[in-house]
N, C-alpha and C positions, 0 to 999 in steps of 0.2 A: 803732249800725249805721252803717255808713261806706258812702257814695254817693256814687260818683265822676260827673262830668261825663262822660264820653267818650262816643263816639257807640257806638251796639249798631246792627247789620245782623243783621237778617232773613236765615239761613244761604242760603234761598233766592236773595236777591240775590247773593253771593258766586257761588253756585254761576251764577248765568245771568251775571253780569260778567266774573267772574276764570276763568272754564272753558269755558263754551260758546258764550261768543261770540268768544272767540280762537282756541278748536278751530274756530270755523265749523258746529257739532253743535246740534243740534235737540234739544228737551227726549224726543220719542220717540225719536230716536235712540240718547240715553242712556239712556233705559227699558226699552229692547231688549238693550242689552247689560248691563243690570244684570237684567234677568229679571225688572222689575215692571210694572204695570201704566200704559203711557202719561200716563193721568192724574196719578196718586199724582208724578208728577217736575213736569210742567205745572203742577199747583199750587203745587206748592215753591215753582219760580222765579217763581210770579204771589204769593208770599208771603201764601197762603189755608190752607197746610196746614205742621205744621210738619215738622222731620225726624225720625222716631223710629230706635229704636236697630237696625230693621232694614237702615232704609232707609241711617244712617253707616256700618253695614258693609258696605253694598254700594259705597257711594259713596268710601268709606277705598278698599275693595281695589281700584276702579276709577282712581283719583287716586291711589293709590301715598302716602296720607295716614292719617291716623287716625281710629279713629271717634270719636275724645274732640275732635279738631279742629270734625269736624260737632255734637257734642252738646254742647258746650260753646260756642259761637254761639249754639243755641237757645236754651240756657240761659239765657245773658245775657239775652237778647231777651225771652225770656218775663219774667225775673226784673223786666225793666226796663220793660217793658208793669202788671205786675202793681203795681208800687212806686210807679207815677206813679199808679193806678186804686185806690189803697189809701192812699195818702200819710195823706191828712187821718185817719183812722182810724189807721192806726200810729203816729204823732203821741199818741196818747191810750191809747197803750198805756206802762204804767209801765216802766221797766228795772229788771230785778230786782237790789237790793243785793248788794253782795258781803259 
């Protein structure tokens, strides 16, 4: 299993850096025009909640991006939260011969 070095962001931060702080937009702002509820985005960008596959579609169609863009940030992030929190254990798992 190959572990890259590179940095992983919390899709949340993207979304409050690269979006709403250059639109000048409020995380309810964008909860209003995505039709979810105020919180569910505020946590996002507070990097408490992650983004589920409803929430990249709303945020793809609103960004003019994708949702594999938003779900695939997670992903990483998750993957890469879980791998440092499991290391030593996966470590002691055998690879299975070919």
């Amino acid at each position: 299993m190959a572990i890259t070095n590179l940095p992983v962001f919390h899709p949340g931060e993207i979304l409050r850096e690269e979006y709403l702080v250059p639109l000048g937009m409020s995380a309810g702002a964008l909860a209003r025009k995505l039709h979810v509820p105020r919180t569910r985005i505020e946590r996002i960008v507070k990097q408490t909640q992650p983004v589920t596959a409803d929430t990249a579609l709303r945020l793809a169609r609103f960004f003019d991006t994708t949702p594999h863009y938003w779900l695939t940030m997670q992903v990483a992030y998750d993957l890469s939260l879980q791998g440092a929190a499991l290391a030593q254990e996966l470590q002691q798992i055998e690879v299975l011969a070919a």
